[in-house]
PDB file of N, H, CA, C and O in Angstrom:
ATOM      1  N   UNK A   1      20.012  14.670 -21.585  1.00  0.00           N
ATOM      2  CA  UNK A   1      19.081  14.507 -22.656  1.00  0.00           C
ATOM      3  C   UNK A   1      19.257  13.132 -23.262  1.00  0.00           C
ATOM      4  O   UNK A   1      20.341  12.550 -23.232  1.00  0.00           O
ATOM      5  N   UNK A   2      17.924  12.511 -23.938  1.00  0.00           N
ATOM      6  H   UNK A   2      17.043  12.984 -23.963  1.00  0.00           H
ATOM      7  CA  UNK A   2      18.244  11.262 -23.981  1.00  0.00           C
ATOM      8  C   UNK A   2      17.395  11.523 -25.758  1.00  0.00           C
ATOM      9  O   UNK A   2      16.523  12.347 -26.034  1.00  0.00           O
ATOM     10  N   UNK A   3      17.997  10.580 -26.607  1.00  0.00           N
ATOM     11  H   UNK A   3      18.705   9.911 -26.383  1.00  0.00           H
ATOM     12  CA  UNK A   3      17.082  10.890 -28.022  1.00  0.00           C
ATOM     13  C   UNK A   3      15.832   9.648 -27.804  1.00  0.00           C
ATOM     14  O   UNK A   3      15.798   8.541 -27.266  1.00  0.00           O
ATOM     15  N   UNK A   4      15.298  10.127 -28.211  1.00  0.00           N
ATOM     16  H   UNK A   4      15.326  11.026 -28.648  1.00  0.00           H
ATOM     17  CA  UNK A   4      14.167   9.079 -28.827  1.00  0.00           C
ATOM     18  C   UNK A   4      14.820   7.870 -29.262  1.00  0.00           C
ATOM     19  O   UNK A   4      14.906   6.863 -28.559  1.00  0.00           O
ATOM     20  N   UNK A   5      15.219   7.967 -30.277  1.00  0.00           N
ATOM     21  H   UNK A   5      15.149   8.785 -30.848  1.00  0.00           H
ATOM     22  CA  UNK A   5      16.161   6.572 -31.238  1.00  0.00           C
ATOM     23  C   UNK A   5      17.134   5.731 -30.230  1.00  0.00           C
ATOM     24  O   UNK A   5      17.617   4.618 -30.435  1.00  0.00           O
ATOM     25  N   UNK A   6      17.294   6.597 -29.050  1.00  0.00           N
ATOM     26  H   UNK A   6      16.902   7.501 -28.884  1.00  0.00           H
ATOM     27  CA  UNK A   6      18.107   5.580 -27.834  1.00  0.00           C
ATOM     28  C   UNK A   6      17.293   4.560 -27.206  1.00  0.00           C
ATOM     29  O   UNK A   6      17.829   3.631 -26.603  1.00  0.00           O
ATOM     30  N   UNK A   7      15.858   4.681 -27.319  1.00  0.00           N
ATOM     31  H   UNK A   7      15.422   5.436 -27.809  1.00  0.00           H
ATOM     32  CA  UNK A   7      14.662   3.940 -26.962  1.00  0.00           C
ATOM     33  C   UNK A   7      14.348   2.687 -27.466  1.00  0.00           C
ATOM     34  O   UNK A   7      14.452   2.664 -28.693  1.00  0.00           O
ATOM     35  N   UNK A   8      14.085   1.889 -27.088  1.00  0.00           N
ATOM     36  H   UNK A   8      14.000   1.909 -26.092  1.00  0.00           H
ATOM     37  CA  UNK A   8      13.329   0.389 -28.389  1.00  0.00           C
ATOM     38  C   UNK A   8      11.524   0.876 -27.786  1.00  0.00           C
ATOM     39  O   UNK A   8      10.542   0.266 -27.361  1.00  0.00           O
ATOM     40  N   UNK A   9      11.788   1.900 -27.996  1.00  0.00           N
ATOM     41  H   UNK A   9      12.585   2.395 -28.341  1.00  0.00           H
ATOM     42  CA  UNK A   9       9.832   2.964 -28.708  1.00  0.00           C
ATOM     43  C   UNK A   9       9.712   3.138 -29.929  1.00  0.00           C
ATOM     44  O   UNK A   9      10.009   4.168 -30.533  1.00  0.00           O
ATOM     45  N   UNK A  10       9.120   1.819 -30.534  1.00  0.00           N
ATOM     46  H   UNK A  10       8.878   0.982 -30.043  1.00  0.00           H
ATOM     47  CA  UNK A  10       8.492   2.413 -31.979  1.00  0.00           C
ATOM     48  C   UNK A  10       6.888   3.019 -32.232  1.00  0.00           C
ATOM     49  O   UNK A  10       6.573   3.574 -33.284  1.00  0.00           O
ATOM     50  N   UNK A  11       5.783   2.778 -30.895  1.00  0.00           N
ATOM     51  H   UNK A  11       6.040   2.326 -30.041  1.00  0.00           H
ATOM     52  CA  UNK A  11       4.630   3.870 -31.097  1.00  0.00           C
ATOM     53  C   UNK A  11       4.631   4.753 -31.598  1.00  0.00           C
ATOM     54  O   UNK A  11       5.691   5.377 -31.546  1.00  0.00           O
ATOM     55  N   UNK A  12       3.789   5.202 -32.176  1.00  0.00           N
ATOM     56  H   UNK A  12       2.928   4.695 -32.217  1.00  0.00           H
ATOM     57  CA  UNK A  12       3.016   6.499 -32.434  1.00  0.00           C
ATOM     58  C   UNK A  12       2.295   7.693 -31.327  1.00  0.00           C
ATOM     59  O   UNK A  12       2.238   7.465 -30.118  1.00  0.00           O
ATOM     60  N   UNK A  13       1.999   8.413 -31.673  1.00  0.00           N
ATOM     61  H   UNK A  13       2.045   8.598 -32.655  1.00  0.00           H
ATOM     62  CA  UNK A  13       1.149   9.692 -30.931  1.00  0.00           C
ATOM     63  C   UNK A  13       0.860   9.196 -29.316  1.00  0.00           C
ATOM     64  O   UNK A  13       1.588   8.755 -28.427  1.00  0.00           O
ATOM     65  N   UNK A  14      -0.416   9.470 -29.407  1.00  0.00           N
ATOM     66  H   UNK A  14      -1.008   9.829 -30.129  1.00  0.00           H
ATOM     67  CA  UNK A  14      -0.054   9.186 -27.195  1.00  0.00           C
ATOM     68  C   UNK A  14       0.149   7.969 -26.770  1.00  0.00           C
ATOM     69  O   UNK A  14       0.085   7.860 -25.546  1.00  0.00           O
ATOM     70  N   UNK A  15       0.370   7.018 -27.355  1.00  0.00           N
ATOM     71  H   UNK A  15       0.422   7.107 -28.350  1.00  0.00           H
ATOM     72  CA  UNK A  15       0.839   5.891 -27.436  1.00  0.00           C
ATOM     73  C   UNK A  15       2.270   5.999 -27.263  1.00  0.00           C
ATOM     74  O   UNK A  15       2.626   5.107 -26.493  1.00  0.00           O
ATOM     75  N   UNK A  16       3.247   6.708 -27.647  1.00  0.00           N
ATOM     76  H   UNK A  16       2.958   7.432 -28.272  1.00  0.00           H
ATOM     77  CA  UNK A  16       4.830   6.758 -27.856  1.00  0.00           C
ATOM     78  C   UNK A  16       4.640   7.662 -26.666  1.00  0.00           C
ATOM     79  O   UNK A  16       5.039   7.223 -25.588  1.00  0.00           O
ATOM     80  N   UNK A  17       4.126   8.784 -26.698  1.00  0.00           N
ATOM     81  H   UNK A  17       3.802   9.141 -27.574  1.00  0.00           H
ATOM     82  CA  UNK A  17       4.159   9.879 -25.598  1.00  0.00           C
ATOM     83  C   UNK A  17       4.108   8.798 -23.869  1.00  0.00           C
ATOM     84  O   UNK A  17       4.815   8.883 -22.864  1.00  0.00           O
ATOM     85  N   UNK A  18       3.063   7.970 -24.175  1.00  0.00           N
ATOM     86  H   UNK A  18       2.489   7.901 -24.991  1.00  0.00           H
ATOM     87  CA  UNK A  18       2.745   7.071 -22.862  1.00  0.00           C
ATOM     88  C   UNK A  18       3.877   6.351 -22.494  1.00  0.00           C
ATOM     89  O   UNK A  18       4.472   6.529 -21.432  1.00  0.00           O
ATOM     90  N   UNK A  19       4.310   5.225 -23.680  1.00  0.00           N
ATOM     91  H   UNK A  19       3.827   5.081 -24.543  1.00  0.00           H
ATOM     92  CA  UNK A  19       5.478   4.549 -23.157  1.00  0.00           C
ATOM     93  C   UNK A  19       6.883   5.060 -23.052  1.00  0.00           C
ATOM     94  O   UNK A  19       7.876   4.391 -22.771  1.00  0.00           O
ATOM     95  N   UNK A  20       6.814   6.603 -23.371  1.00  0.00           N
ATOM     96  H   UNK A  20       6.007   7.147 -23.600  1.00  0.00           H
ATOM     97  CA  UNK A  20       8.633   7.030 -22.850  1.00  0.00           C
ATOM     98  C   UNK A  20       8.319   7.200 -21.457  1.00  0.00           C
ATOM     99  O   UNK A  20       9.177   6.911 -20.622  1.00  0.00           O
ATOM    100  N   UNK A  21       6.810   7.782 -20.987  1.00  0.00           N
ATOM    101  H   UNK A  21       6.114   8.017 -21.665  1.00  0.00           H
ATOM    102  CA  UNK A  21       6.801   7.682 -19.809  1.00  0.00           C
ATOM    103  C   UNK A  21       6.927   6.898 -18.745  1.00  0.00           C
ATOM    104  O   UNK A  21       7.379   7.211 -17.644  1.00  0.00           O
ATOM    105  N   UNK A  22       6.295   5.317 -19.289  1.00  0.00           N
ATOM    106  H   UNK A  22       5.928   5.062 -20.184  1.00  0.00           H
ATOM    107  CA  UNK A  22       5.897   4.286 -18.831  1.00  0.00           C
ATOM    108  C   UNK A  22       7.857   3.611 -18.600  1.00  0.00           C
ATOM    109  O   UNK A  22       8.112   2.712 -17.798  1.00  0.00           O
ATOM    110  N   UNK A  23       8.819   4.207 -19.372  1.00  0.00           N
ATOM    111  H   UNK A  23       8.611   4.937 -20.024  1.00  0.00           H
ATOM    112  CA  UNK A  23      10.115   3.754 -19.973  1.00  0.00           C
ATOM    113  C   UNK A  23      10.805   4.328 -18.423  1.00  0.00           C
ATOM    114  O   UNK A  23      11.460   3.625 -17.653  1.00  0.00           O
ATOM    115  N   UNK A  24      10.458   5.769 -18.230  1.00  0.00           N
ATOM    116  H   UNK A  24       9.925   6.339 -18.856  1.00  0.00           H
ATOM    117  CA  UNK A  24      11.404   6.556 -17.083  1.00  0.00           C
ATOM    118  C   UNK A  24      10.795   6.481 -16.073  1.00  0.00           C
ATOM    119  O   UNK A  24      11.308   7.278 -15.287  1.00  0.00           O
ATOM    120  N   UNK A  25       9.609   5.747 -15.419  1.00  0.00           N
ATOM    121  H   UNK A  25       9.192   5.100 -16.057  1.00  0.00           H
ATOM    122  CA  UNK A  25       8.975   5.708 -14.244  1.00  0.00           C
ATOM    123  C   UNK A  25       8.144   6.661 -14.268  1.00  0.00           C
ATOM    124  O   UNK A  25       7.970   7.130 -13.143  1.00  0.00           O
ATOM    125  N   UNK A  26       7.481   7.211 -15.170  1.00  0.00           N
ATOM    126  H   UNK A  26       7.622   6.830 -16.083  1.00  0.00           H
ATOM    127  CA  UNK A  26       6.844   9.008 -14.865  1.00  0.00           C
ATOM    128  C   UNK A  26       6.163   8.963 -13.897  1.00  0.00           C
ATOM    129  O   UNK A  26       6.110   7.787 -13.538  1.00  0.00           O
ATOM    130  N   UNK A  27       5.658   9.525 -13.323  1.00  0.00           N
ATOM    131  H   UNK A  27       5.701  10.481 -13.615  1.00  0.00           H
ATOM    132  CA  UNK A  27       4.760   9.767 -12.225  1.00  0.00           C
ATOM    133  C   UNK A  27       3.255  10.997 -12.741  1.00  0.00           C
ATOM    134  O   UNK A  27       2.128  11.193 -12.287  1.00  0.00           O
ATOM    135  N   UNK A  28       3.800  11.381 -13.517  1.00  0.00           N
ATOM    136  H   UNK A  28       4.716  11.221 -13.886  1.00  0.00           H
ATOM    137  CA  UNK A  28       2.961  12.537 -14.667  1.00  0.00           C
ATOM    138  C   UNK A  28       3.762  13.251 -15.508  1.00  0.00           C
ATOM    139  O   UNK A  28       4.901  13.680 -15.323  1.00  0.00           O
ATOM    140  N   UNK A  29       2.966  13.340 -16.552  1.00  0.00           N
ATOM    141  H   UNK A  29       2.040  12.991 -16.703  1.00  0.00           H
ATOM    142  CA  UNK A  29       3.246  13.638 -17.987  1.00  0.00           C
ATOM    143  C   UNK A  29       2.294  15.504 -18.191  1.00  0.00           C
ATOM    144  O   UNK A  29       1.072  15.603 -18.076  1.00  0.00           O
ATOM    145  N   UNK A  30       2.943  16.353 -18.401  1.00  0.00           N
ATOM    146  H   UNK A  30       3.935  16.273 -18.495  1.00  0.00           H
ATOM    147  CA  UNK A  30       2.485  17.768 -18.247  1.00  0.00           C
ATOM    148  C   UNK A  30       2.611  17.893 -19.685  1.00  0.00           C
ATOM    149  O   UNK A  30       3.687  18.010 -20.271  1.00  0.00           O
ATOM    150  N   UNK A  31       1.195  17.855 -20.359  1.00  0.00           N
ATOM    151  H   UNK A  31       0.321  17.760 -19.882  1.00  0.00           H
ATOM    152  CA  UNK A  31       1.209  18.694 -21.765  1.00  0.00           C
ATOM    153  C   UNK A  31       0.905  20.610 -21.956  1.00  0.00           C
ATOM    154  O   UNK A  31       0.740  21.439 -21.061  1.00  0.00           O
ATOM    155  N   UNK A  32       0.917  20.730 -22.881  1.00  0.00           N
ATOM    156  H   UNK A  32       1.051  20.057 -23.609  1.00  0.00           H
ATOM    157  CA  UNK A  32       0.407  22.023 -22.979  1.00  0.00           C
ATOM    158  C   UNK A  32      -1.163  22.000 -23.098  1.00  0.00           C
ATOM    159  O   UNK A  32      -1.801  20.955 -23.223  1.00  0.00           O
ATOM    160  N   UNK A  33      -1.789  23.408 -23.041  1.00  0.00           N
ATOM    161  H   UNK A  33      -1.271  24.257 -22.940  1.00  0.00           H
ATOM    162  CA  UNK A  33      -2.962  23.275 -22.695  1.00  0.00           C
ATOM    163  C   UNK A  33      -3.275  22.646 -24.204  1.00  0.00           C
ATOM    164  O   UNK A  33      -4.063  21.711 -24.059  1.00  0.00           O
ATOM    165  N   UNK A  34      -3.034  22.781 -25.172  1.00  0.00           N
ATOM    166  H   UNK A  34      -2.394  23.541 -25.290  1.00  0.00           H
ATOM    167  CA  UNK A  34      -3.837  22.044 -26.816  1.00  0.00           C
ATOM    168  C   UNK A  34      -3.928  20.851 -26.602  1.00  0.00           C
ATOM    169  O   UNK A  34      -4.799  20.242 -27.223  1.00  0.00           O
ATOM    170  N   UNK A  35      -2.924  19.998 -25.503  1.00  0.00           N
ATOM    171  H   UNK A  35      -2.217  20.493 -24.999  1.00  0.00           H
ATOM    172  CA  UNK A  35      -2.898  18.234 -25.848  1.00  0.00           C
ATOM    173  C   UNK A  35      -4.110  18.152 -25.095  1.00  0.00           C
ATOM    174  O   UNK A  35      -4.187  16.924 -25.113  1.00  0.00           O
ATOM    175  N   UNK A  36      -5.171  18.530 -24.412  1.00  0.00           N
ATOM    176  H   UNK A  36      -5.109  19.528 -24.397  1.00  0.00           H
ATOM    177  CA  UNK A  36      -6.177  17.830 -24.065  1.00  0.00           C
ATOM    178  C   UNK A  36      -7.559  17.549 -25.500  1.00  0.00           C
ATOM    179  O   UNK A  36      -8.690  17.065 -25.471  1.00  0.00           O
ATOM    180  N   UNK A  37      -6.779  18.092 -26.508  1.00  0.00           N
ATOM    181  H   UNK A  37      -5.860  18.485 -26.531  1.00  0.00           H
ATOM    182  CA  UNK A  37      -8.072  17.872 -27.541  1.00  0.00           C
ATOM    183  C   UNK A  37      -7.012  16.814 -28.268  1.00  0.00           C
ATOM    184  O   UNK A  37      -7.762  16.226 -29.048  1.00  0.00           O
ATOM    185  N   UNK A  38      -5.903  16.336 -28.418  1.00  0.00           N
ATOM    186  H   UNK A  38      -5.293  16.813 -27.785  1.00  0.00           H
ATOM    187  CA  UNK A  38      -5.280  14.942 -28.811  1.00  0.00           C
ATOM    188  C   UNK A  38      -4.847  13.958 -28.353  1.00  0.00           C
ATOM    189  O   UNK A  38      -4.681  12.999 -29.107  1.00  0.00           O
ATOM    190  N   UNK A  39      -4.540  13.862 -27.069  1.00  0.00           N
ATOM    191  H   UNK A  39      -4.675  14.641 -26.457  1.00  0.00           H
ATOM    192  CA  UNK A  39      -4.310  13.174 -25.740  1.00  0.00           C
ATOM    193  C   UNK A  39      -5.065  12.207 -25.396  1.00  0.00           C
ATOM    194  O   UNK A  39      -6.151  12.574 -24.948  1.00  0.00           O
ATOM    195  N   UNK A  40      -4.900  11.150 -25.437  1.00  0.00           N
ATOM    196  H   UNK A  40      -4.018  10.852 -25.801  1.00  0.00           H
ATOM    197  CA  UNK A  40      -5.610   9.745 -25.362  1.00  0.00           C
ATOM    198  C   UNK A  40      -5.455   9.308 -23.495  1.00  0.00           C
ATOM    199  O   UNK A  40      -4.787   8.374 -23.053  1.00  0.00           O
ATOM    200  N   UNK A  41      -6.104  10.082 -22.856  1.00  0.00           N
ATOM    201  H   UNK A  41      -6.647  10.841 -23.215  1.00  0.00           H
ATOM    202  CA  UNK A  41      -5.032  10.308 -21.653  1.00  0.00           C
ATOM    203  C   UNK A  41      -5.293   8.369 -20.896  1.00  0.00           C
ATOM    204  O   UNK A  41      -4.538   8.080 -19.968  1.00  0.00           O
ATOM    205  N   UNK A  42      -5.957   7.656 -21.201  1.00  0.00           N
ATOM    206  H   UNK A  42      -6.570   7.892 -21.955  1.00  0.00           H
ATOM    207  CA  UNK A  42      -6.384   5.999 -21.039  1.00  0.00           C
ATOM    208  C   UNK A  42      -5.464   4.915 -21.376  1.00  0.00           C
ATOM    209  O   UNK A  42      -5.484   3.703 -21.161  1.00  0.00           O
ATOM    210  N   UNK A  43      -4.363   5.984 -22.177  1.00  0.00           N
ATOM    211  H   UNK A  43      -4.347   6.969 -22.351  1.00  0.00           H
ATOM    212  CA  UNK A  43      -3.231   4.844 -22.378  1.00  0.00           C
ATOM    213  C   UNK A  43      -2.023   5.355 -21.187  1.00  0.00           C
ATOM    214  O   UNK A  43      -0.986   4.727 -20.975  1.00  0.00           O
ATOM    215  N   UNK A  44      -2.344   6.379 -20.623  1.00  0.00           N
ATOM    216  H   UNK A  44      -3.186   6.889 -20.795  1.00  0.00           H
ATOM    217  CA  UNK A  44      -0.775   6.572 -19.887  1.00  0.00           C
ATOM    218  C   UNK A  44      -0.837   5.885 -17.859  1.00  0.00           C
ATOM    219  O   UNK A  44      -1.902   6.036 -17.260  1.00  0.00           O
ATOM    220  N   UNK A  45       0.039   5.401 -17.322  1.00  0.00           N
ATOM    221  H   UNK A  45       0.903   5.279 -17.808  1.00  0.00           H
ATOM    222  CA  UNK A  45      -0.264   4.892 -16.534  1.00  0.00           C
ATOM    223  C   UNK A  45       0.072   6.107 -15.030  1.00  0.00           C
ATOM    224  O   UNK A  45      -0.179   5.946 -13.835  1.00  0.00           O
ATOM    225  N   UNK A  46       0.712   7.266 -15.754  1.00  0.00           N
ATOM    226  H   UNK A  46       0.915   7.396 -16.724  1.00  0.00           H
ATOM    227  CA  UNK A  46       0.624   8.125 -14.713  1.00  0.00           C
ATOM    228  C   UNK A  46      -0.169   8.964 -14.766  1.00  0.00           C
ATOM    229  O   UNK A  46      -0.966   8.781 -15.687  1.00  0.00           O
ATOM    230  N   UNK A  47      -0.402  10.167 -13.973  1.00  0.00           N
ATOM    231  H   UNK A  47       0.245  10.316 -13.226  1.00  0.00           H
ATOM    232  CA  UNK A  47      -1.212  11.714 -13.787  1.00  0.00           C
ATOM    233  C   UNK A  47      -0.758  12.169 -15.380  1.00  0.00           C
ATOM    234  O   UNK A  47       0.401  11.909 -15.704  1.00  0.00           O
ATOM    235  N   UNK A  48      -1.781  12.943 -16.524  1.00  0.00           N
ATOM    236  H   UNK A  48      -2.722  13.155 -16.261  1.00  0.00           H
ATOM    237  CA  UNK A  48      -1.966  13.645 -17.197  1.00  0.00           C
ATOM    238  C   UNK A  48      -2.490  14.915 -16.680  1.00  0.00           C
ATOM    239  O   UNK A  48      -3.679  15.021 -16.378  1.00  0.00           O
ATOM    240  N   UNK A  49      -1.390  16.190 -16.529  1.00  0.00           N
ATOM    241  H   UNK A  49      -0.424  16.104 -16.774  1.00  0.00           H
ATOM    242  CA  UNK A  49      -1.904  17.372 -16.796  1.00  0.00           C
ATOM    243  C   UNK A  49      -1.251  18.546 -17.804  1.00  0.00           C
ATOM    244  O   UNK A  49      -0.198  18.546 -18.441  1.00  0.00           O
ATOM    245  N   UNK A  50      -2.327  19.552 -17.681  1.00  0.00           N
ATOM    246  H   UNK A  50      -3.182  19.552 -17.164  1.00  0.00           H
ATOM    247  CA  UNK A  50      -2.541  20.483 -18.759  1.00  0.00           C
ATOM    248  C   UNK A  50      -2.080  21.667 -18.380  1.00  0.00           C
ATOM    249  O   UNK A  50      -2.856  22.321 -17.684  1.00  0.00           O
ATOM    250  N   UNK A  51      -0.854  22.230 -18.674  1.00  0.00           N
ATOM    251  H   UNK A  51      -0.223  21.698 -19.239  1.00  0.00           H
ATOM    252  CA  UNK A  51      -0.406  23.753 -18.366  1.00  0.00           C
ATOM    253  C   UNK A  51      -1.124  24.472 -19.302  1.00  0.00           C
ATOM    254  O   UNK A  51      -1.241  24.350 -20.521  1.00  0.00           O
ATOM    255  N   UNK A  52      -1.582  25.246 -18.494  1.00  0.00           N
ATOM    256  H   UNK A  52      -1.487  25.345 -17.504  1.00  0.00           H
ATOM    257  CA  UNK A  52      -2.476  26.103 -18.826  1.00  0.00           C
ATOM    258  C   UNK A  52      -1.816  28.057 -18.607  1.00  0.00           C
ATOM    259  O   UNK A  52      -2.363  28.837 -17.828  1.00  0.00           O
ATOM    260  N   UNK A  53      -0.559  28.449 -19.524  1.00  0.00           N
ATOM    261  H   UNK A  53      -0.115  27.816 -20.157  1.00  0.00           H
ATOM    262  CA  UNK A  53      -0.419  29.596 -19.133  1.00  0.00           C
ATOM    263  C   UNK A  53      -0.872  31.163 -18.861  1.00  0.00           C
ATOM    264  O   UNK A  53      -1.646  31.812 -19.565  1.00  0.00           O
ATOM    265  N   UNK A  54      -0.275  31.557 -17.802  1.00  0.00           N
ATOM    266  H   UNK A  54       0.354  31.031 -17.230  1.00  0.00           H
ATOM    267  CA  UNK A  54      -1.268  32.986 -18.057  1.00  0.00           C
ATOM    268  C   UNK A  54      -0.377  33.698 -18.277  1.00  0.00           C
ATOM    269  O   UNK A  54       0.519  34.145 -17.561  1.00  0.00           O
ATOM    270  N   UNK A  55      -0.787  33.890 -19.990  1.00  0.00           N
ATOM    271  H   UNK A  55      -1.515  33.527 -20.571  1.00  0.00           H
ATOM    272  CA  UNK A  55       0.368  35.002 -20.513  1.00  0.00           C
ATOM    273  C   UNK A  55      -0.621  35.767 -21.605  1.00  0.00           C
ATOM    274  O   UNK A  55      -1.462  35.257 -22.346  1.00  0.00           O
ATOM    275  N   UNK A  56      -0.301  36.941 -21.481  1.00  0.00           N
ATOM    276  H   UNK A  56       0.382  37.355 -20.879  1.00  0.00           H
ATOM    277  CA  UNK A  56      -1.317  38.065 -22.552  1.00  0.00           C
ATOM    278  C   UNK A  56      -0.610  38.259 -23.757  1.00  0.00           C
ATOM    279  O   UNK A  56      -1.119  38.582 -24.830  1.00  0.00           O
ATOM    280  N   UNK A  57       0.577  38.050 -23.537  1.00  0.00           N
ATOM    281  H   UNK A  57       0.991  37.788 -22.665  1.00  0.00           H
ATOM    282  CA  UNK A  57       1.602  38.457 -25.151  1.00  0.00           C
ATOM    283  C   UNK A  57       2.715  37.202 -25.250  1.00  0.00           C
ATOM    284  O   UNK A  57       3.829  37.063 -24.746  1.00  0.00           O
ATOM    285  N   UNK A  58       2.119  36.577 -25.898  1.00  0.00           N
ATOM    286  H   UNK A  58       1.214  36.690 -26.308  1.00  0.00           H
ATOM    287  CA  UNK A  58       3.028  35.221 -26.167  1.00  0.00           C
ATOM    288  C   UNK A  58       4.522  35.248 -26.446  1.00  0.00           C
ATOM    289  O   UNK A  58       5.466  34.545 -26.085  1.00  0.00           O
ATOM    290  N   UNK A  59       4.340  36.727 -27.518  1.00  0.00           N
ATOM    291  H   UNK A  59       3.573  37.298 -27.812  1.00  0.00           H
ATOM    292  CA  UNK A  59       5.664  36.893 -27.566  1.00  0.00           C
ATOM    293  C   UNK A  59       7.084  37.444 -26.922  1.00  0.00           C
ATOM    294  O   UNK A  59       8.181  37.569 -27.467  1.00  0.00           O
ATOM    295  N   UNK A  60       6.660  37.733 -25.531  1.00  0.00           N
ATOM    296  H   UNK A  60       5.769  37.631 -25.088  1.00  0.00           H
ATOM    297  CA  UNK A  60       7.417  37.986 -24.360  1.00  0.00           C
ATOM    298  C   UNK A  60       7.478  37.212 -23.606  1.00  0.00           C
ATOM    299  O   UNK A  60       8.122  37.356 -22.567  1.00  0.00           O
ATOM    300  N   UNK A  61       6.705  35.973 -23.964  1.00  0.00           N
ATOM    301  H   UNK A  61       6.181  35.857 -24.809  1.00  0.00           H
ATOM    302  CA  UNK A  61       6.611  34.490 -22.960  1.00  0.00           C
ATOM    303  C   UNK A  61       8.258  34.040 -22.260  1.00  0.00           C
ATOM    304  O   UNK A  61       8.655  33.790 -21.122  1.00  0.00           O
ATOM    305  N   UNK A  62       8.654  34.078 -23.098  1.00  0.00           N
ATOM    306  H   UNK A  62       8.331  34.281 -24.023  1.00  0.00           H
ATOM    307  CA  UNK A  62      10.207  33.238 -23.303  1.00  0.00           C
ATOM    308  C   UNK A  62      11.309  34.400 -22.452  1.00  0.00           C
ATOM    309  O   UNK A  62      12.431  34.101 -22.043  1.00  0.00           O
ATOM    310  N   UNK A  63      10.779  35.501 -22.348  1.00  0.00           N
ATOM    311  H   UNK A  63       9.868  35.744 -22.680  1.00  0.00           H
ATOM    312  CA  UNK A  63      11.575  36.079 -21.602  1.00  0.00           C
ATOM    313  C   UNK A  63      11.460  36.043 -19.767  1.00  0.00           C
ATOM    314  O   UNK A  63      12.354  36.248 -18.946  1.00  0.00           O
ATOM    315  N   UNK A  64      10.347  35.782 -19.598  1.00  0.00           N
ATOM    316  H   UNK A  64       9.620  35.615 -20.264  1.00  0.00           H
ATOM    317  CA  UNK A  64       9.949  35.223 -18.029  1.00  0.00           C
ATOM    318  C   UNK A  64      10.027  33.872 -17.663  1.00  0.00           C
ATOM    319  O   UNK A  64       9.580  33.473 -16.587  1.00  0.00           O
ATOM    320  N   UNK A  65      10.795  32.833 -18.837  1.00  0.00           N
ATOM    321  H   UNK A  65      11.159  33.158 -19.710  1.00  0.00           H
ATOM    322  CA  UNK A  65      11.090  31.543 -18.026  1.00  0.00           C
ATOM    323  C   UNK A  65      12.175  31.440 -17.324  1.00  0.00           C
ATOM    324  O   UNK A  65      12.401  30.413 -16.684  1.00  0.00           O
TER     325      UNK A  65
END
């Protein structure tokens, strides 16, 4: 695990999200399905995708990872 503050990343929102990627080589960046309505996906230089889960009771989610 690496912190944020170990970074010289001072961006903001998909801007910061882009360059930690742009920082580790990403190849793609996997949001949850909500980041496609905040996701600026024009700033990141790899694949943007959207997990999209199929789960009926959220709150048993965490027991099938």
């Amino acid at each position: 695990m690496i912190r944020l503050s170990e970074l010289d990343i001072t961006s903001t929102s998909s801007q910061r999200l882009a360059d930690i990627c742009k920082h580790f080589n990403a190849t793609e960046y996997i949001s949850g399905a909500g980041g496609s309505a905040y996701l600026d996906e024009s700033l990141f230089d790899c694949k943007v995708s959207y997990f999209h889960p199929n789960v009926t009771n959220y709150y048993t989610a965490l027991q099938h990872i």
